[in-house]
C-alpha positions as CSV (number, residue, x, y, z in Angstrom):
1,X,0.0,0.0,0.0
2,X,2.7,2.2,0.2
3,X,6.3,2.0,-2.2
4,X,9.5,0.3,-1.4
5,X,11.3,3.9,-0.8
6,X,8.9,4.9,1.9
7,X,8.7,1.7,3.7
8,X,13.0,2.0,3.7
9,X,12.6,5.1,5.0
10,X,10.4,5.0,7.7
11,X,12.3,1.3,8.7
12,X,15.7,3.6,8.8
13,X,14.1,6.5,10.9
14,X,11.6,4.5,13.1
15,X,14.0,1.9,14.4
16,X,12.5,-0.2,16.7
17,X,9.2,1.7,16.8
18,X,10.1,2.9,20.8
19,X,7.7,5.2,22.1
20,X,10.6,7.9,21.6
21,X,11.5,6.1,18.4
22,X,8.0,7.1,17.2
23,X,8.5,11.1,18.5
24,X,11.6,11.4,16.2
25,X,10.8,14.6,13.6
26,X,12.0,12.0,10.4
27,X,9.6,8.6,11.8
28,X,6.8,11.2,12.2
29,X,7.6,12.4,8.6
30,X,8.1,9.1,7.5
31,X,4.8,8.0,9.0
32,X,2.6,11.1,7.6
33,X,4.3,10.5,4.1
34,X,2.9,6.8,4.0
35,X,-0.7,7.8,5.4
36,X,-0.4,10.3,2.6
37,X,0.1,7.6,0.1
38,X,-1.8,4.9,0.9
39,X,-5.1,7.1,1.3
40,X,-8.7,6.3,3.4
41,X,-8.8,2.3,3.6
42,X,-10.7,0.5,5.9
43,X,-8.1,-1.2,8.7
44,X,-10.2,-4.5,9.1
45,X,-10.0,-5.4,5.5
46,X,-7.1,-3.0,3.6
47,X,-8.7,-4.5,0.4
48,X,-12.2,-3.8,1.2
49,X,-13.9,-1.8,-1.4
50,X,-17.4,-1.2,-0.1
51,X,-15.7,2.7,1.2
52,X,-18.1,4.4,3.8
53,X,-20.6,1.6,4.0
54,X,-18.7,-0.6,5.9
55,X,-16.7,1.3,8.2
56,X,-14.7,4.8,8.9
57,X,-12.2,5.5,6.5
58,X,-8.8,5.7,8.8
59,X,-7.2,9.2,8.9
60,X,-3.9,10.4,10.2
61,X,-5.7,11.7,13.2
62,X,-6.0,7.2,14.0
63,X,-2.5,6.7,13.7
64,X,-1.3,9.3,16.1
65,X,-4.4,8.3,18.4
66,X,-2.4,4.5,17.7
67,X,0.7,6.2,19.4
68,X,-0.8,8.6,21.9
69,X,-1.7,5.3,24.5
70,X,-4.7,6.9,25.9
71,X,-7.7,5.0,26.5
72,X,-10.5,5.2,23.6
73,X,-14.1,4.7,23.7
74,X,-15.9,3.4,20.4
75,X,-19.5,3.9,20.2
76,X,-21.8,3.1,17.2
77,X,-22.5,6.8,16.4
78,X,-18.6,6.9,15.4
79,X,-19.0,4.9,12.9
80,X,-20.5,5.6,9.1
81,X,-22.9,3.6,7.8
82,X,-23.5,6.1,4.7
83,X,-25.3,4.4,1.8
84,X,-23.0,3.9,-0.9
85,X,-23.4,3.6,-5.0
86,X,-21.3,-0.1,-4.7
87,X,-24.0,-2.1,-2.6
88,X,-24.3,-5.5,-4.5
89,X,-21.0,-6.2,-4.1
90,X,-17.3,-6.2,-2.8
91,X,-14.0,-7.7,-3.6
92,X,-13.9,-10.3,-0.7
93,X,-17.6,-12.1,-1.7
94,X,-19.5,-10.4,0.3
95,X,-22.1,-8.3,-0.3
96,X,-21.4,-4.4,1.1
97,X,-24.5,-3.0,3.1
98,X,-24.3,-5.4,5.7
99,X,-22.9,-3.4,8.3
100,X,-25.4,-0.6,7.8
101,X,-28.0,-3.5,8.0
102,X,-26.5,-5.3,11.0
103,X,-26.8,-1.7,12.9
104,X,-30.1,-1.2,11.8
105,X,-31.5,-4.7,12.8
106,X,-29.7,-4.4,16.5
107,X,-30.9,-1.1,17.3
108,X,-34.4,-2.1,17.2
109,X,-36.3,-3.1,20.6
110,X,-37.8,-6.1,19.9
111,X,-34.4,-7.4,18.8
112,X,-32.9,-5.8,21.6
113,X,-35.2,-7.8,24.2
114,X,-35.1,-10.7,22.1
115,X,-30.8,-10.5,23.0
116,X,-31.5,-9.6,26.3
117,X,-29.3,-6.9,26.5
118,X,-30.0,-2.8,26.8
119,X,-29.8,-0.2,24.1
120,X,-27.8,2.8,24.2
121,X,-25.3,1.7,26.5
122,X,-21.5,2.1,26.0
123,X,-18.9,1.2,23.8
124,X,-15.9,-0.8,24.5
125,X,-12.8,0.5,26.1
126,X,-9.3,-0.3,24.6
127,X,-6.1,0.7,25.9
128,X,-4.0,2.1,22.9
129,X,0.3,1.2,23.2
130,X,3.1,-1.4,23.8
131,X,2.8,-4.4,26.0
132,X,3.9,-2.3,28.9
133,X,0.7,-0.6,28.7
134,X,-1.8,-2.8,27.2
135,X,-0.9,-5.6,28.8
136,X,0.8,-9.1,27.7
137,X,-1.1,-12.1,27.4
138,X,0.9,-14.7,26.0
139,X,1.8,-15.8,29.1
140,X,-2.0,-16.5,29.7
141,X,-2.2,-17.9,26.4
142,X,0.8,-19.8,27.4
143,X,-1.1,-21.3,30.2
144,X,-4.0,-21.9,28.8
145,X,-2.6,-23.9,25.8
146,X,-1.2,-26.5,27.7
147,X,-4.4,-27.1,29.5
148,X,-6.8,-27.0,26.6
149,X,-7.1,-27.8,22.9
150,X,-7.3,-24.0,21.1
151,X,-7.0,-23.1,18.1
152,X,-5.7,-19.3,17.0
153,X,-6.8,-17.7,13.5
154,X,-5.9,-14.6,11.8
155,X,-7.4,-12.9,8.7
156,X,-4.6,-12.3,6.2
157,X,-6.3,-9.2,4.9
158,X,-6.7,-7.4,8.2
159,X,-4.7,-4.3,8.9
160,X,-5.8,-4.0,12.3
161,X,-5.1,-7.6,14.0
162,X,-2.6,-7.9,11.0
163,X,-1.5,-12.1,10.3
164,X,2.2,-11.5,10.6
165,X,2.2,-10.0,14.7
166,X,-0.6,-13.0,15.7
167,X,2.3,-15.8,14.0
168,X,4.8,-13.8,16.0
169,X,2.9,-13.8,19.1
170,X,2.2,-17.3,18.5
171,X,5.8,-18.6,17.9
172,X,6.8,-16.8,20.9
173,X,4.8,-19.1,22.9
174,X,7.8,-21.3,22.7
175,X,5.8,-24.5,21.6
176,X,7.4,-27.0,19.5
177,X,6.3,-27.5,16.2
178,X,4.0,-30.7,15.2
179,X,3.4,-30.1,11.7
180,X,4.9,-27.4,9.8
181,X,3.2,-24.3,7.7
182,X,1.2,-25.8,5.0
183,X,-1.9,-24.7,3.2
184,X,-5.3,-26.5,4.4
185,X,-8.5,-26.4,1.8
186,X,-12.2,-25.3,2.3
187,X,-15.0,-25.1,-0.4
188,X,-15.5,-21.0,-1.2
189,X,-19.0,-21.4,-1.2
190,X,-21.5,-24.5,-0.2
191,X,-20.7,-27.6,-2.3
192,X,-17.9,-26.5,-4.3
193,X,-14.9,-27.8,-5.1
194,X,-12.4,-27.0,-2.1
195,X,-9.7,-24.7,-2.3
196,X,-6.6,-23.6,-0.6
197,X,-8.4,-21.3,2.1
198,X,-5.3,-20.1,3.9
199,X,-2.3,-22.0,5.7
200,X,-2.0,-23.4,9.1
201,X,1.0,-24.2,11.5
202,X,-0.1,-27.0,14.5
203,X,2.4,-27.5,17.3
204,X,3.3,-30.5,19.5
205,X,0.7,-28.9,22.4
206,X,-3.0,-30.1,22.8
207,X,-2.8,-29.9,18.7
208,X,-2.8,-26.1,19.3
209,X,-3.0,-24.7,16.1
210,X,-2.7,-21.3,14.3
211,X,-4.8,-20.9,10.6
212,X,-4.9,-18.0,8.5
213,X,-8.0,-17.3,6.1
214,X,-7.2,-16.0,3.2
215,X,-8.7,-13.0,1.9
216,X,-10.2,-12.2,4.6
217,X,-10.5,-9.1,6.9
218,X,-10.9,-8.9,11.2
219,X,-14.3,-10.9,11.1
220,X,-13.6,-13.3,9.0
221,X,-17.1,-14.9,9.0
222,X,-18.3,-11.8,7.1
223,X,-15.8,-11.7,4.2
224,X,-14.8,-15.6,4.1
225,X,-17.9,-17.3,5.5
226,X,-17.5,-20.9,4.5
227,X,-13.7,-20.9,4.8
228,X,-14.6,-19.9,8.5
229,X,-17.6,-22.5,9.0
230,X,-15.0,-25.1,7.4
231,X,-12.5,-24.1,10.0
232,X,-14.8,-24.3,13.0
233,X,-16.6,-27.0,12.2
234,X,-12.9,-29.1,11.7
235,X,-12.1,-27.4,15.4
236,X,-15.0,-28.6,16.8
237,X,-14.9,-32.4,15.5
238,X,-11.2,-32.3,16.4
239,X,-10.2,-33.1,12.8
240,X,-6.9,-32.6,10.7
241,X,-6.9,-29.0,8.6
């Protein structure tokens, strides 16, 4: 999303992307240069390509909000669901308007007291920053692994959750590995031929497992529905991927 020279140069002036790495004049130039060029995108599915009806574009106002490591509050009104000329259809085989429906169908009371839950009430709260701020889990994930058979997945198309830190996290765990990175196969859609749907590393711990989706954003049952019923349902019956 953004050229070769830019990514060089913000790799030689951010370093290791320190919280006074990031407060450097030339990685805070670096960094505005690349939001420059890559443009409003959608940061749960960079290749997305339904624009406002799905979710907020992201602006360089999010990416020092990113590095600021204040506490942020999303509520429904900050998001748009503006209707958009391209409902019928988006790059990743879904149809684009679902958001705006989804919100529409949830704020009404009958579904609301059908869910049991309360309308109007608060957003969730996320922490913005490095581990020292946000918190670790691996070592609960640690724990928890070697207790119970779980299973990790990642979206390859999501900029916010983005594939390559969940492997790292992952790795980091320190399991050993049971059966290497290899594709596994799903039908796209419901009795069609399968086809590779991602790749998936298992390691030598309660068959934990980590599988990517491909093409497919943060919720991967929206974009990549059967690739993600596929994937649970072989979870679930504790069979091989």
């Amino acid at each position: 999303m953004v050229s070769q020279l830019t990514y060089r140069r913000i790799i030689e002036a951010c370093g290791a992307f320190s919280d006074d790495d990031v407060k450097k004049e030339a990685c805070k130039a670096g960094l505005n240069q690349m939001s420059s060029e890559i443009g409003d995108f959608d940061t749960y599915n960079v290749y997305d390509t339904c624009a406002d009806d799905q979710q907020p574009p992201v602006t360089l106002a999010d990416y020092n909000r990113l590095l600021s490591n204040k506490t942020v509050v999303l509520l429904d009104e900050d998001y748009s669901h503006l209707p958009h000329p391209q409902i019928g259809g988006a790059l990743n085989d879904y149809t684009c308007g679902g958001e705006r429906a989804s919100s529409a169908w949830l704020k009404q009371q009958n579904v609301a007291n059908a869910l049991h839950v309360k309308l109007g009430t608060k957003g969730m709260h996320y922490t913005w920053g490095p581990s020292e701020v946000s918190g670790d889990l691996r070592p609960l994930y640690k724990s928890l692994a070697s207790k119970y058979r779980m299973l990790i997945y990642s979206g390859d198309t999501d900029g916010c959750v983005p594939e390559w830190g969940t492997e790292e996290w992952v790795r980091e765990l320190g399991f050993g590995v049971k059966s290497p990175w290899r594709p596994w196969k799903a039908p796209l859609t419901k009795g069609a031929q399968p086809q590779r749907a991602g790749y998936v590393i298992e390691y030598d711990t309660n068959g934990f497992k980590l599988v990517t989706i491909q093409g497919a954003g943060h919720m991967v049952p929206t974009y990549k529905p059967n690739f993600a019923l596929t994937m649970i349902t072989n979870f679930l019956k504790n069979e091989e991927f």
